[in-house]
N, CA, C and O atoms as CSV, one atom per row, in Angstrom:
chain,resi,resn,atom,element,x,y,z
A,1,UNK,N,N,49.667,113.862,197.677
A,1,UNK,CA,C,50.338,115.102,198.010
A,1,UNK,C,C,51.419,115.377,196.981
A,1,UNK,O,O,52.063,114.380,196.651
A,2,UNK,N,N,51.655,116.195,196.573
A,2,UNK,CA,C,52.074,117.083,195.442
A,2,UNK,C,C,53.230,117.428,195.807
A,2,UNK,O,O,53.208,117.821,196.973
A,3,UNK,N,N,54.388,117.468,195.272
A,3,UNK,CA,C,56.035,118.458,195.786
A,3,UNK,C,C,56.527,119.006,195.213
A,3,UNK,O,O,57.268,118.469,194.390
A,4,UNK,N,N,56.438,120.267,195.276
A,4,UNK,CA,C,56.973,121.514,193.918
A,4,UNK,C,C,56.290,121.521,192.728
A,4,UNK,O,O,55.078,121.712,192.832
A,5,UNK,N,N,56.824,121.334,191.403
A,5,UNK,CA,C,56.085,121.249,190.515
A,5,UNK,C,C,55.549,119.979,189.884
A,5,UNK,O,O,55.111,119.885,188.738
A,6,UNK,N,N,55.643,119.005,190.797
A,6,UNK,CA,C,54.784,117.385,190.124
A,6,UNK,C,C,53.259,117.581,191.088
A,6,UNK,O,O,52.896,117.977,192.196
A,7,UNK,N,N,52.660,116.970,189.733
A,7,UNK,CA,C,51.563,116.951,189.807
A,7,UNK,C,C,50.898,116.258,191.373
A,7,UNK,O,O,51.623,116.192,192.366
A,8,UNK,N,N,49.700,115.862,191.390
A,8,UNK,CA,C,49.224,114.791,193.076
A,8,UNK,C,C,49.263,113.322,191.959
A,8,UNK,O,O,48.884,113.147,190.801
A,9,UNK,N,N,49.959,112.394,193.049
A,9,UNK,CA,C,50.614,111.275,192.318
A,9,UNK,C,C,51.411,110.475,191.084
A,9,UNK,O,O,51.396,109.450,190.403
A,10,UNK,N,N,52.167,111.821,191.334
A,10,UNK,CA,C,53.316,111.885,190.072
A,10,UNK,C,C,53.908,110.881,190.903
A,10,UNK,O,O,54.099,109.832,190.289
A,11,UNK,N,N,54.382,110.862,192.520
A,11,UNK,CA,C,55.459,109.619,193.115
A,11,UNK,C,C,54.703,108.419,192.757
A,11,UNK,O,O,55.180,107.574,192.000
A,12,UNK,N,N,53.759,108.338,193.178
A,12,UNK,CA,C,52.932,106.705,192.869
A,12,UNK,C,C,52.744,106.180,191.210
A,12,UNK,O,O,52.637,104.989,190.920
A,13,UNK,N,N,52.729,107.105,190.369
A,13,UNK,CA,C,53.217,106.884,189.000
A,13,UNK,C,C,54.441,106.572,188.792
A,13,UNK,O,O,54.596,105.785,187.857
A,14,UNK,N,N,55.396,106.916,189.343
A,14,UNK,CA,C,56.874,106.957,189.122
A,14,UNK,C,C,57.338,105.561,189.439
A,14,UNK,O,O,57.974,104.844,188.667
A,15,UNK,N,N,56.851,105.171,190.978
A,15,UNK,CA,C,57.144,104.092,191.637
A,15,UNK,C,C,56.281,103.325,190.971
A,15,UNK,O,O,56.725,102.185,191.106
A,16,UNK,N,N,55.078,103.271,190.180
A,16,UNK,CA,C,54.469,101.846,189.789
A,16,UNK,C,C,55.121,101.789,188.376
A,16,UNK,O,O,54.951,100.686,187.856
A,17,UNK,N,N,55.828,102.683,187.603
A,17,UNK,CA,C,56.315,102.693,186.337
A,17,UNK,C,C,57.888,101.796,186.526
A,17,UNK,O,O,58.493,101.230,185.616
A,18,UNK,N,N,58.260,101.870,187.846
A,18,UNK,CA,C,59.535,101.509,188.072
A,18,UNK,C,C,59.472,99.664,188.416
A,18,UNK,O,O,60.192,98.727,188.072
A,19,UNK,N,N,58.319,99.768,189.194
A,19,UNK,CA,C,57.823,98.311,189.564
A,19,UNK,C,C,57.895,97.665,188.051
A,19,UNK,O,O,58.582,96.757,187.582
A,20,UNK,N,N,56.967,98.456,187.536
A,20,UNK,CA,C,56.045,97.228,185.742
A,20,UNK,C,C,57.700,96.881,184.791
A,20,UNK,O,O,58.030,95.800,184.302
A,21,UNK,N,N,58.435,98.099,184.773
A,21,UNK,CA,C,59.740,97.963,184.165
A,21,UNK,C,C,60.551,96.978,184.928
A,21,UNK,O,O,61.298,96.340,184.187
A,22,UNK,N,N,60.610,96.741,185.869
A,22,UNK,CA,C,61.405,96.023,186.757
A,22,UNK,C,C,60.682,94.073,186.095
A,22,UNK,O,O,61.281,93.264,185.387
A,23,UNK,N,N,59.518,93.979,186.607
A,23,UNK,CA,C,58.631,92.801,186.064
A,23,UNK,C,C,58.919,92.435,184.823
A,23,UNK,O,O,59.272,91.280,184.587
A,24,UNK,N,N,58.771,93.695,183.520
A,24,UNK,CA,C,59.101,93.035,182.170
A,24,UNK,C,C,60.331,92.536,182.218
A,24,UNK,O,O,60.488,91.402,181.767
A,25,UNK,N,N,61.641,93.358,182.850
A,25,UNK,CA,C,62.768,92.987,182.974
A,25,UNK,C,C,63.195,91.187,183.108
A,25,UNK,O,O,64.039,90.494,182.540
A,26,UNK,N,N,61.985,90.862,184.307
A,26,UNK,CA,C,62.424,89.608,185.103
A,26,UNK,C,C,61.582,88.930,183.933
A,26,UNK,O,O,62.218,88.084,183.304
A,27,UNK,N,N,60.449,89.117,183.583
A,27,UNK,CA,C,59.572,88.025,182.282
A,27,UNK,C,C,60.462,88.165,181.095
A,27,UNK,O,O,60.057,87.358,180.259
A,28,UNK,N,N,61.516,88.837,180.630
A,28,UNK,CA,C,62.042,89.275,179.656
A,28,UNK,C,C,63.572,87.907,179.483
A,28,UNK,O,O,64.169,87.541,178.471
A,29,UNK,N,N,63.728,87.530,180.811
A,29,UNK,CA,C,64.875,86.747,181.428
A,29,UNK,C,C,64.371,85.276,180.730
A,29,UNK,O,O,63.376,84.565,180.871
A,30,UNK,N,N,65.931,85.192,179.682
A,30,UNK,CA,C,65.474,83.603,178.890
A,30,UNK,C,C,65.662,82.642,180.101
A,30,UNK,O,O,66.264,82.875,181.149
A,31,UNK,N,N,64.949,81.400,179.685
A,31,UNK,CA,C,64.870,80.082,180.411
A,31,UNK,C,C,65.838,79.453,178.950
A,31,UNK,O,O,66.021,79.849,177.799
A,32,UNK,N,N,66.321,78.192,179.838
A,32,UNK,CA,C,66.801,77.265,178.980
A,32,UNK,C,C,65.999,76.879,178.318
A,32,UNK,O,O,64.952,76.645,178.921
A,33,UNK,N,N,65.985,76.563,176.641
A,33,UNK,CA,C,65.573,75.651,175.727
A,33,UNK,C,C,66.104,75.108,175.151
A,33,UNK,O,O,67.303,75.343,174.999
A,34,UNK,N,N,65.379,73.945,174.441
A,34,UNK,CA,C,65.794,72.497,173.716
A,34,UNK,C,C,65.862,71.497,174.633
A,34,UNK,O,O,65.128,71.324,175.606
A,35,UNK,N,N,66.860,70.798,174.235
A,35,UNK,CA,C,67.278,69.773,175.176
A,35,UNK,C,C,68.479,69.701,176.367
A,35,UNK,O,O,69.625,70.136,176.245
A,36,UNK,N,N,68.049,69.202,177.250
A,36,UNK,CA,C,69.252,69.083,178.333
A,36,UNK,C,C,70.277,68.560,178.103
A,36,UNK,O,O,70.197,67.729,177.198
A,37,UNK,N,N,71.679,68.739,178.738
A,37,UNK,CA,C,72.918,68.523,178.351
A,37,UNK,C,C,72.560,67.368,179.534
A,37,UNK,O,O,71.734,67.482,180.439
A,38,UNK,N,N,73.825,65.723,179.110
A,38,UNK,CA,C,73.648,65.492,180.290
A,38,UNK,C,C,75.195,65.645,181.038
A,38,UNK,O,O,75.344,65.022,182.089
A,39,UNK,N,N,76.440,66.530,180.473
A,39,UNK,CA,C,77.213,66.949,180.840
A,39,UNK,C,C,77.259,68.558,180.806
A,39,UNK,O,O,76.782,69.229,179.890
A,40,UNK,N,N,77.930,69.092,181.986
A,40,UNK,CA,C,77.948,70.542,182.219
A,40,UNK,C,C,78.779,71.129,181.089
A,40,UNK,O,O,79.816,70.600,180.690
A,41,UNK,N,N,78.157,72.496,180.487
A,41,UNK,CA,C,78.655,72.889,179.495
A,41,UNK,C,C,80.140,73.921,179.779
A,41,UNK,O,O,80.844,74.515,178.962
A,42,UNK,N,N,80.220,73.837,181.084
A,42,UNK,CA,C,80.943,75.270,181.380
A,42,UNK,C,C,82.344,73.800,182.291
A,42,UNK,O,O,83.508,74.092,182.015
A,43,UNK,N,N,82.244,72.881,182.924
A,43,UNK,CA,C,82.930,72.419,183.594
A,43,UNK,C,C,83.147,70.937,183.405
A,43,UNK,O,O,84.045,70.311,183.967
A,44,UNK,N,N,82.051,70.298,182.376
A,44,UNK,CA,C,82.041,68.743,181.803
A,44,UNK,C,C,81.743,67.896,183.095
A,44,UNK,O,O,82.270,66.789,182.984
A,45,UNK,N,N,81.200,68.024,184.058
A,45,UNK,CA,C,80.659,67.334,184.951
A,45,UNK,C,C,79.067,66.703,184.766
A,45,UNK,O,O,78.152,67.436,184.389
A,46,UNK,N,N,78.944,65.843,184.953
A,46,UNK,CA,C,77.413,64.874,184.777
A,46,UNK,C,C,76.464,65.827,185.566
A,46,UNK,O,O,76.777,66.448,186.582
A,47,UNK,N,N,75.397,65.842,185.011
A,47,UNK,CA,C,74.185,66.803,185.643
A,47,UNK,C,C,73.305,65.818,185.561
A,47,UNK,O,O,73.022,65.196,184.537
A,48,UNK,N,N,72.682,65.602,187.069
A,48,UNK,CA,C,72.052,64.375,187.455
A,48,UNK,C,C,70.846,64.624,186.739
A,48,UNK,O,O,70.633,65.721,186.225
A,49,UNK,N,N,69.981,63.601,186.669
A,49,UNK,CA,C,68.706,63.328,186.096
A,49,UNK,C,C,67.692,63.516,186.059
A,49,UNK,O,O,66.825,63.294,185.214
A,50,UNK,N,N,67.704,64.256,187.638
A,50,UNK,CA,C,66.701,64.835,188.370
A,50,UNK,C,C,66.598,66.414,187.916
A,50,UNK,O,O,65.520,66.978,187.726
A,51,UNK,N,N,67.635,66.918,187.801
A,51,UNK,CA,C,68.153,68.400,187.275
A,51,UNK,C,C,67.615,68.741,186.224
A,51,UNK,O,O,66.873,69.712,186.071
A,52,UNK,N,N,68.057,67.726,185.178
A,52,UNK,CA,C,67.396,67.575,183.697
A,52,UNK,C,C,66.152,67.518,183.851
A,52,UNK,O,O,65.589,68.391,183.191
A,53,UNK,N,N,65.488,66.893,184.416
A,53,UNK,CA,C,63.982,66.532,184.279
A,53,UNK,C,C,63.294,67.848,185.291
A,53,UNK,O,O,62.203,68.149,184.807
A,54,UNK,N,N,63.499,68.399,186.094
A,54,UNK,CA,C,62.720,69.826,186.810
A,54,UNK,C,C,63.193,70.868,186.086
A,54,UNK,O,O,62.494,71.866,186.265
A,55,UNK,N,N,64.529,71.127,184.986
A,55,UNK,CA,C,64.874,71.895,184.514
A,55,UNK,C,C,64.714,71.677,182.934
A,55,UNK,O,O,65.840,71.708,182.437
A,56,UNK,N,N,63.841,71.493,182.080
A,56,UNK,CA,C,64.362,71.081,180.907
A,56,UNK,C,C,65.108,72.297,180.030
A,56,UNK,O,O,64.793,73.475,179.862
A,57,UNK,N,N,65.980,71.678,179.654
A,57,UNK,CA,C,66.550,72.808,178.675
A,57,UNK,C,C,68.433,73.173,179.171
A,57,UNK,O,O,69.371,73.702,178.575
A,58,UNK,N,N,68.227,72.441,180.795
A,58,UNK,CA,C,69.311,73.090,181.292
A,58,UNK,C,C,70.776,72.734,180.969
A,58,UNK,O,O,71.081,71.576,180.682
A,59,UNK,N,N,71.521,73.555,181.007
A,59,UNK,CA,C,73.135,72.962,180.444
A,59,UNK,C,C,74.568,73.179,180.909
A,59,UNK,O,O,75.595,72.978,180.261
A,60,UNK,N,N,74.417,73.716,182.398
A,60,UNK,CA,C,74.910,73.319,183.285
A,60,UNK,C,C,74.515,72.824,184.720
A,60,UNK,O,O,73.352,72.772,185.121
A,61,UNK,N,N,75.864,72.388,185.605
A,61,UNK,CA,C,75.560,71.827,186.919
A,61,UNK,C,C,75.087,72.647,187.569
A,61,UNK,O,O,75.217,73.763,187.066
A,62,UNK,N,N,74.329,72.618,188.937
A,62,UNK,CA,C,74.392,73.359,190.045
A,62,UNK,C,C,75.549,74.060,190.437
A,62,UNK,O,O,75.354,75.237,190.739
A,63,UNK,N,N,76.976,73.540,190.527
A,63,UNK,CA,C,77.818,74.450,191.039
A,63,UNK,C,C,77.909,76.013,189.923
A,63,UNK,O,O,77.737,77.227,190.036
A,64,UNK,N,N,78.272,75.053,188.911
A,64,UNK,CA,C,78.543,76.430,187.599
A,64,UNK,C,C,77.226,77.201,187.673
A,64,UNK,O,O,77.616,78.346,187.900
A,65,UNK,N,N,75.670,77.243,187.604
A,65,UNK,CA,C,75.190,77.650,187.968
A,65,UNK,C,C,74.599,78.319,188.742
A,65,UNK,O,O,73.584,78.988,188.546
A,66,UNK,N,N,75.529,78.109,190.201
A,66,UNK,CA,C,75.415,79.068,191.066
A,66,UNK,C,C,76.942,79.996,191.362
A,66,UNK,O,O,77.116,81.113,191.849
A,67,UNK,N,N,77.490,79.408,191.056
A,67,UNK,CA,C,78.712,80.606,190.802
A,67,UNK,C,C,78.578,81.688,189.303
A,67,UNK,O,O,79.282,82.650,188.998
A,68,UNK,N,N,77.590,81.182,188.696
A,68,UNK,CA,C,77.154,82.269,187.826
A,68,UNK,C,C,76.444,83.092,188.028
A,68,UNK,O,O,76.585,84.254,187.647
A,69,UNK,N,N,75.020,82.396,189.037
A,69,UNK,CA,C,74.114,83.581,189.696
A,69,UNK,C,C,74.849,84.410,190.679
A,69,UNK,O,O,74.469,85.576,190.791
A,70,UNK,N,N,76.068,83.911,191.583
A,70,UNK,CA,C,76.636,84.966,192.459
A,70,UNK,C,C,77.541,86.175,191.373
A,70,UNK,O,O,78.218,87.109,191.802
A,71,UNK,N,N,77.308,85.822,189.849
A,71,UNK,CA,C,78.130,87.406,189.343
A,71,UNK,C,C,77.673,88.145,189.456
A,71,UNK,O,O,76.521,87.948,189.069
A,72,UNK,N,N,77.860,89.493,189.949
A,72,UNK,CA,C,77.711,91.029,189.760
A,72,UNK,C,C,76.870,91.031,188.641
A,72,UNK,O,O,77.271,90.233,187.794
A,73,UNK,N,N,75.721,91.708,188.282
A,73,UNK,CA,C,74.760,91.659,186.597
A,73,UNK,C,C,74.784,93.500,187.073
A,73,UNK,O,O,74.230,94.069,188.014
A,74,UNK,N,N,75.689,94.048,185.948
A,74,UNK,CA,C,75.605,95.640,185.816
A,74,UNK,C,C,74.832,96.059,184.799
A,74,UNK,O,O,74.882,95.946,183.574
A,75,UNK,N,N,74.044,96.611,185.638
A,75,UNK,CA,C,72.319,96.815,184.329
A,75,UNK,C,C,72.459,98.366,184.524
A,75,UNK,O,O,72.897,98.656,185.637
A,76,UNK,N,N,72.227,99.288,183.814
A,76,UNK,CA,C,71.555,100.587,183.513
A,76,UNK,C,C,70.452,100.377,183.741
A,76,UNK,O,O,69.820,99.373,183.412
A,77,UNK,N,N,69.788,101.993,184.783
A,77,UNK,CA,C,68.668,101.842,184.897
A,77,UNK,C,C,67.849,103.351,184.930
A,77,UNK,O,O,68.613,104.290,184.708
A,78,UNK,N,N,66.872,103.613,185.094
A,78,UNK,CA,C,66.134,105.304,184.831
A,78,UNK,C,C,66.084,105.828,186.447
A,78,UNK,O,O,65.244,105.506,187.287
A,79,UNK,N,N,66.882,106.450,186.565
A,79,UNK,CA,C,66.566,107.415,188.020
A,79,UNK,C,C,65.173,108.152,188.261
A,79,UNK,O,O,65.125,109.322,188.638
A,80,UNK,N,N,64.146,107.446,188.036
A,80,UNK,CA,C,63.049,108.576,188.393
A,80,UNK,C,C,62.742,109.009,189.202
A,80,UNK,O,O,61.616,109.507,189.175
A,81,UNK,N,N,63.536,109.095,190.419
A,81,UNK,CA,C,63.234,109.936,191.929
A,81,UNK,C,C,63.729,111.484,191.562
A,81,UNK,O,O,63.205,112.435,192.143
A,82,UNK,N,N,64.682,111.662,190.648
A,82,UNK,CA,C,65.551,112.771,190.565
A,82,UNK,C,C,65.794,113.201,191.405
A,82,UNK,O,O,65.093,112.940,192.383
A,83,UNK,N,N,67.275,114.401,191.600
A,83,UNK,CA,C,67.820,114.325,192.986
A,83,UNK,C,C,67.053,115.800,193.796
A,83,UNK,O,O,66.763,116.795,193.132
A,84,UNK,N,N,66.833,115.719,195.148
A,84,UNK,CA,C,66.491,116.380,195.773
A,84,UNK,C,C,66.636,118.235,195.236
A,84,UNK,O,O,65.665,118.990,195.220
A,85,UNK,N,N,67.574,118.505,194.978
A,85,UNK,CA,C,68.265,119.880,194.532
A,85,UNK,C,C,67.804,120.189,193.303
A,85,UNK,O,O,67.635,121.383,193.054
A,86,UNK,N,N,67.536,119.298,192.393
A,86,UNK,CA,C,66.416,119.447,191.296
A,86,UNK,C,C,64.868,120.454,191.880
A,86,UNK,O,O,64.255,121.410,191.405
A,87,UNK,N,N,64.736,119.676,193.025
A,87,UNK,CA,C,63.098,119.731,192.988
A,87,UNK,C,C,62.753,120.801,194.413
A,87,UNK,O,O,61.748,120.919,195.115
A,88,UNK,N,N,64.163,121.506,194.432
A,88,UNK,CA,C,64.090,122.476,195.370
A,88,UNK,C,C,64.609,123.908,194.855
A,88,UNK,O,O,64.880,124.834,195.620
A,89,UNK,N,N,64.705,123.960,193.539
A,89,UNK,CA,C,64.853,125.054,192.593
A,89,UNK,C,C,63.968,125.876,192.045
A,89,UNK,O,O,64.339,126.743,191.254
């Protein structure tokens, strides 16, 4: 179904264009490489052995690592819904 002047499945284009961008985004996201630290790089605490070995590459602890994933990440992104008042003109 069609709304004003977009075509029939201009929304389902929009929304799967938003999905695939979203995906490259997350495949786009570096992993640690090289070698593991076996002290935390951000706090100098020992990063157990087990960490190192399911994580290779990694170079901090769990704590610093999760007080890093709880930061705010302010990304720009493409509004393709555009706003209602647009598409009632």
């Amino acid at each position: 179904m069609a709304g004003g002047w977009a075509r029939d499945g201009a929304v389902n284009e929009q929304i799967d264009a938003s999905i695939e961008d979203e995906l490259k985004r997350m495949q786009a996201r570096r992993r640690p490489e090289g070698e593991s630290l076996a002290e935390c790089a951000e706090c100098g605490e020992d990063i157990p052995e087990r960490r190192r070995q399911a994580i290779p590459g990694v170079k901090l602890c769990i704590d610093c690592q999760n007080e890093r994933d709880a930061r705010p990440v302010m990304r720009g992104g493409i509004n393709r819904r555009g706003s209602k008042d647009s598409q009632l003109k």
